[in-house]
PARO-5420 format. One record per residue: y, z negated, x of N, C-alpha, C, O in turn; residue in one letter; residue number from 0. Coordinates in nm, 2 decimals. Layout:
// residues N
<rec n_yy="Y" n_zz="Z" n_xx="X" ca_yy="Y" ca_zz="Z" ca_xx="X" c_yy="Y" c_zz="Z" c_xx="X" o_yy="Y" o_zz="Z" o_xx="X" kekol="A" lumtor="NUM"/>
...
// end
This chain:
// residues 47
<rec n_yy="2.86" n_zz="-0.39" n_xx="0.21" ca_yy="2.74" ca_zz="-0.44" ca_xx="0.29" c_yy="2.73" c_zz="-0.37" c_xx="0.42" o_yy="2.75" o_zz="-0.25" o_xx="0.44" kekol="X" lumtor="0"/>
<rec n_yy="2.69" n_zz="-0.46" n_xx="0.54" ca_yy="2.69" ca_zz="-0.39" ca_xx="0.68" c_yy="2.57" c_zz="-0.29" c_xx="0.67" o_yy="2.50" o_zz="-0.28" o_xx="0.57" kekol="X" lumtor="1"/>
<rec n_yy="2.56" n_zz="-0.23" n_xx="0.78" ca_yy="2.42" ca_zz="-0.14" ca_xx="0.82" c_yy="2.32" c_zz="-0.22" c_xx="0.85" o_yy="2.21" o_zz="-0.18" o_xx="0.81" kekol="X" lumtor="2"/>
<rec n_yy="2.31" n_zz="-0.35" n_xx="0.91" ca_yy="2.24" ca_zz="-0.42" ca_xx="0.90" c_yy="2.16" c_zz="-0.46" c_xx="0.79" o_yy="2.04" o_zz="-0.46" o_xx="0.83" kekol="X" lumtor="3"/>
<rec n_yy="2.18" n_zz="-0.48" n_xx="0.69" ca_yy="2.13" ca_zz="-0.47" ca_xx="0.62" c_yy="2.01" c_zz="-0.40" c_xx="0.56" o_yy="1.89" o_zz="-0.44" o_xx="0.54" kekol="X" lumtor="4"/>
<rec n_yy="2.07" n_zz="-0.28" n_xx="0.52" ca_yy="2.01" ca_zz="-0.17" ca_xx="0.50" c_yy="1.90" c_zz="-0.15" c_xx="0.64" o_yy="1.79" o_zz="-0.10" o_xx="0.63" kekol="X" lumtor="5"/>
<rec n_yy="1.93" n_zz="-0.18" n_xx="0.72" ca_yy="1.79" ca_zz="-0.17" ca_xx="0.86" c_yy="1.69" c_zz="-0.26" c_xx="0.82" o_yy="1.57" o_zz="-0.24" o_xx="0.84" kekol="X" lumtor="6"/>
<rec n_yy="1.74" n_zz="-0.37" n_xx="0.76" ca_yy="1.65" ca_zz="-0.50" ca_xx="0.75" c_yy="1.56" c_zz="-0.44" c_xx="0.59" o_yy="1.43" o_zz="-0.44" o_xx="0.58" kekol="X" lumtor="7"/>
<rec n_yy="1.63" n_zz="-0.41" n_xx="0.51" ca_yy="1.59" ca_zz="-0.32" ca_xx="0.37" c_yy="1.46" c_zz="-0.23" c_xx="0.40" o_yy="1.35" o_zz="-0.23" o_xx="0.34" kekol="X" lumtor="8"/>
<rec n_yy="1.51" n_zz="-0.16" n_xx="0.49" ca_yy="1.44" ca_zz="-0.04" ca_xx="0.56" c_yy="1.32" c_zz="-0.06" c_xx="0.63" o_yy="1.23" o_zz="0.02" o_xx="0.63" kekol="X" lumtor="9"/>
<rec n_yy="1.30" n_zz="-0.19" n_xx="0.69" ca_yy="1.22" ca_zz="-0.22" ca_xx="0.78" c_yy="1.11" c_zz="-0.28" c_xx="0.69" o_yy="0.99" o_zz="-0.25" o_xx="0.70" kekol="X" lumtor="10"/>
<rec n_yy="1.16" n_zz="-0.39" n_xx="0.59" ca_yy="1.07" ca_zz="-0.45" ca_xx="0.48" c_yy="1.00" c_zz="-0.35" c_xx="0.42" o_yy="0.87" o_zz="-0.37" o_xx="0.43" kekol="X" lumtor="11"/>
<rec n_yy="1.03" n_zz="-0.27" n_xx="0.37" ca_yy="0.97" ca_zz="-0.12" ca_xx="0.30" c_yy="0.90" c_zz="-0.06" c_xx="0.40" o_yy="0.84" o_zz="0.02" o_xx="0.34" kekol="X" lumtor="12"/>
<rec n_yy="0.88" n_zz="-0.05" n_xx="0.51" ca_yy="0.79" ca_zz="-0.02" ca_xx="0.60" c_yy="0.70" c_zz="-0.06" c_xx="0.61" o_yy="0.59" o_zz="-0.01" o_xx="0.60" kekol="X" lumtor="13"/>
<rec n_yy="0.73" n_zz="-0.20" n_xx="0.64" ca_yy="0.62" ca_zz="-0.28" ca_xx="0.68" c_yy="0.50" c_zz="-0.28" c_xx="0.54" o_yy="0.38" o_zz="-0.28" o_xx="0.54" kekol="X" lumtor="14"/>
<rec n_yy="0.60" n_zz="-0.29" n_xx="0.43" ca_yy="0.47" ca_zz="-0.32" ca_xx="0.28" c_yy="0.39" c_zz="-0.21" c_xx="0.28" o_yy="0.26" o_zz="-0.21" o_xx="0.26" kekol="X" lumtor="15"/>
<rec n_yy="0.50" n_zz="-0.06" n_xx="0.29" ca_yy="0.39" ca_zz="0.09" ca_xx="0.30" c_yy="0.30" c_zz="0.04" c_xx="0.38" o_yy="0.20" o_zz="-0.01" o_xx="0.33" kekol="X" lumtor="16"/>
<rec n_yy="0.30" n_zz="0.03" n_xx="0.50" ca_yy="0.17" ca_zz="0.02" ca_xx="0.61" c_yy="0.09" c_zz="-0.07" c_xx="0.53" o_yy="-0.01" o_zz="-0.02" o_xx="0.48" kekol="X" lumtor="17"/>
<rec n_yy="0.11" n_zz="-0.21" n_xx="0.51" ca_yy="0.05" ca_zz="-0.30" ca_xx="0.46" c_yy="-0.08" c_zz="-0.20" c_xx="0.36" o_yy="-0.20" o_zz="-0.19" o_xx="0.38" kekol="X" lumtor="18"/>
<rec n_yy="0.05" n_zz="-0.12" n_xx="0.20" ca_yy="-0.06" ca_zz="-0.08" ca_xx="0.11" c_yy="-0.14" c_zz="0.03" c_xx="0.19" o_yy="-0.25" o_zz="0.06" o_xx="0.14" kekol="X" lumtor="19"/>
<rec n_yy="-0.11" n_zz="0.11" n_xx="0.32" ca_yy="-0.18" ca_zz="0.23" ca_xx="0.34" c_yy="-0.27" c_zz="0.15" c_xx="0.40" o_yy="-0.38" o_zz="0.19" o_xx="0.38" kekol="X" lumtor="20"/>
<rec n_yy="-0.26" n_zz="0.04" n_xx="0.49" ca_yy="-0.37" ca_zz="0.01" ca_xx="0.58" c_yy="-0.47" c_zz="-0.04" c_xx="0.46" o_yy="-0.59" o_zz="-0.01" o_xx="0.46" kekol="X" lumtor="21"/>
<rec n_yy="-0.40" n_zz="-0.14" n_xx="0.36" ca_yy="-0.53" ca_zz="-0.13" ca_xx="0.24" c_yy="-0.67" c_zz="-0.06" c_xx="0.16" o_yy="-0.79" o_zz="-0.09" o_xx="0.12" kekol="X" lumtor="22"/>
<rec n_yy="-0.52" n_zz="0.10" n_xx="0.18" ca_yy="-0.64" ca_zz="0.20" ca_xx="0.09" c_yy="-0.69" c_zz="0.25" c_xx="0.21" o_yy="-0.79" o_zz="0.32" o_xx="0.19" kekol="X" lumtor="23"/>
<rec n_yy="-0.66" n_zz="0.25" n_xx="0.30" ca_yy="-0.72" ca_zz="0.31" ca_xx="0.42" c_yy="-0.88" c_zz="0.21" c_xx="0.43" o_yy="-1.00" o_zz="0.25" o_xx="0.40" kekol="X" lumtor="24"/>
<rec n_yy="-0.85" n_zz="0.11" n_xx="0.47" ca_yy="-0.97" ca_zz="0.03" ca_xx="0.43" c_yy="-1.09" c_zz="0.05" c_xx="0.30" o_yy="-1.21" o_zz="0.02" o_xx="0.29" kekol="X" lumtor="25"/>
<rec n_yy="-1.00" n_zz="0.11" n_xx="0.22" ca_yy="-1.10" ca_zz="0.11" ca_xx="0.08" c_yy="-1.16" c_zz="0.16" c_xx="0.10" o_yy="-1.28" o_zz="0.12" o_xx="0.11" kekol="X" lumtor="26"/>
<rec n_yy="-1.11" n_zz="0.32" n_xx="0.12" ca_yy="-1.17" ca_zz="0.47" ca_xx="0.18" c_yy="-1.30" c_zz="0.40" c_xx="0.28" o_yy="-1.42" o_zz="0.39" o_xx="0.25" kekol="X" lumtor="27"/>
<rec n_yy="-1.24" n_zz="0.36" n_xx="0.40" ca_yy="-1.38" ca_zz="0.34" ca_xx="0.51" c_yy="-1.48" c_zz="0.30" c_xx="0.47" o_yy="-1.59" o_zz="0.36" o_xx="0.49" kekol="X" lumtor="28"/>
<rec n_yy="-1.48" n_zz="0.18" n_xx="0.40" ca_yy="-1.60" ca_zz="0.05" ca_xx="0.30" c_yy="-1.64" c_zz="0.18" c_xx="0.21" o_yy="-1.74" o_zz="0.23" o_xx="0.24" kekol="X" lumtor="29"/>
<rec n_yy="-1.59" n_zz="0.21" n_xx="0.12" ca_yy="-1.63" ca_zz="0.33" ca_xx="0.04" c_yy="-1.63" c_zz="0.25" c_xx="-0.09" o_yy="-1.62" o_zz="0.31" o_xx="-0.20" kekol="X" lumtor="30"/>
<rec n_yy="-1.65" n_zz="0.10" n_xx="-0.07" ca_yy="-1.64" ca_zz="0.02" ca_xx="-0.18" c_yy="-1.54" c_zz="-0.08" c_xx="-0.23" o_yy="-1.53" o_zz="-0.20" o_xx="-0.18" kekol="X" lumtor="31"/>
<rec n_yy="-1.50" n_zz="-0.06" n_xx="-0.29" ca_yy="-1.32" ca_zz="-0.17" ca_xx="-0.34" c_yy="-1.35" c_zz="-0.27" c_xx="-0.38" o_yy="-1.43" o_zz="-0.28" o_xx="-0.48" kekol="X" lumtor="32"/>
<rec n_yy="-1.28" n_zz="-0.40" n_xx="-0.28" ca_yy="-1.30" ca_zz="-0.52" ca_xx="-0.26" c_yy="-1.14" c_zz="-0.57" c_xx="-0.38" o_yy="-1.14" o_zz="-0.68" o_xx="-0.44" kekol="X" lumtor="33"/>
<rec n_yy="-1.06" n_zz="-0.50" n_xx="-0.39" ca_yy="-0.95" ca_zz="-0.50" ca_xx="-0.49" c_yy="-1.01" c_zz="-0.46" c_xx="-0.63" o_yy="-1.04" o_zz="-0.35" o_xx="-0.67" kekol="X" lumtor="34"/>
<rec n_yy="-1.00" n_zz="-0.56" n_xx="-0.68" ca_yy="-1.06" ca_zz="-0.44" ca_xx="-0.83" c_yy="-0.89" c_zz="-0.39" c_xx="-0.93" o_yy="-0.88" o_zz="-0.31" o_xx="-1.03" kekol="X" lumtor="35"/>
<rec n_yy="-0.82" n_zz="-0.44" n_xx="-0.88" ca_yy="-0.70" ca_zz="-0.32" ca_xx="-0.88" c_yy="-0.69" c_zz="-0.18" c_xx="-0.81" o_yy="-0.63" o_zz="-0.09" o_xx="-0.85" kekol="X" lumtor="36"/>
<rec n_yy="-0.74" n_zz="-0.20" n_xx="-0.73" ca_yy="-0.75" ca_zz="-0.05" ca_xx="-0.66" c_yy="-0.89" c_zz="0.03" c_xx="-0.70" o_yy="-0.93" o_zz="0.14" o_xx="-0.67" kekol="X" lumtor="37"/>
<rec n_yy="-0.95" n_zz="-0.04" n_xx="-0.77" ca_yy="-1.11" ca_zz="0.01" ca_xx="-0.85" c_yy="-1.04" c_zz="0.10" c_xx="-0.97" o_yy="-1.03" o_zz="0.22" o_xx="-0.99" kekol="X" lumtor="38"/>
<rec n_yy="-1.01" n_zz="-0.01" n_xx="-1.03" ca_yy="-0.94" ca_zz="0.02" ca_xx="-1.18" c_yy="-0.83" c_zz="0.16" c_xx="-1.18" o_yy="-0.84" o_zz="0.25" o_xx="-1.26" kekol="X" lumtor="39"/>
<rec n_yy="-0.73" n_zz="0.14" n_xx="-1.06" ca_yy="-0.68" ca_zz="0.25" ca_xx="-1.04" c_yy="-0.74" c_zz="0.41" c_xx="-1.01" o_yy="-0.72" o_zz="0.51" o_xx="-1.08" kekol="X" lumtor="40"/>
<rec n_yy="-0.79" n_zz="0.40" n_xx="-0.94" ca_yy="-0.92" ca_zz="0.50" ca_xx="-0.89" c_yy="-0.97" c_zz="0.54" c_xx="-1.00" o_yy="-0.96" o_zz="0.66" o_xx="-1.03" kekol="X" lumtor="41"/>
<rec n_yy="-1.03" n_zz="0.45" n_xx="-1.07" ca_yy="-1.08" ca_zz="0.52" ca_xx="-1.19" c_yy="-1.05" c_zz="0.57" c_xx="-1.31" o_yy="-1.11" o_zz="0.66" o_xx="-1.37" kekol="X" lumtor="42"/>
<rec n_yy="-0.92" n_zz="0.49" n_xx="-1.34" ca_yy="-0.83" ca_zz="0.54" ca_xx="-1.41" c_yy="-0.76" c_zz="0.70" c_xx="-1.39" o_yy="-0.71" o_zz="0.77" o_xx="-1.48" kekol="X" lumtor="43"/>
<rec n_yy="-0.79" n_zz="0.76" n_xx="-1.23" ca_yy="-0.71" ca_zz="0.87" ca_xx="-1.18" c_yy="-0.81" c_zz="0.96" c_xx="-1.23" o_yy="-0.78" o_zz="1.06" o_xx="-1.30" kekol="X" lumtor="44"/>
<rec n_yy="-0.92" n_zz="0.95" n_xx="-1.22" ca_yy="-1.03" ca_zz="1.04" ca_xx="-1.16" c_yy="-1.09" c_zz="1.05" c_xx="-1.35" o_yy="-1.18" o_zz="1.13" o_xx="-1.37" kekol="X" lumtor="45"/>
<rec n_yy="-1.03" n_zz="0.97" n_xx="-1.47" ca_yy="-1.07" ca_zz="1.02" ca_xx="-1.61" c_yy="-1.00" c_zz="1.13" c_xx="-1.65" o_yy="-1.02" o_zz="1.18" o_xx="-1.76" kekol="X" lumtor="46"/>
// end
């Protein structure tokens, strides 16, 4: 497989991190989770 590839691999995986960090970044700000997967997780961490 070319390098290209793996750039394009590389780039998709970036973009989704940002995507999930700008999410929980958001959570954090609101203080309140509009995801109730990201509720459930949270609270799951924190038993």
């Amino acid at each position: 497989m070319p390098t290209n590839g793996k750039k394009i691999l590389q780039c998709e995986l970036f973009v989704l991190g940002s995507f999930v960090t700008l999410a929980i970044v958001i959570e954090y700000i609101h203080d309140m989770p509009s995801f109730r997967f990201f509720a459930h997780v949270k609270s799951r961490s924190y038993e």
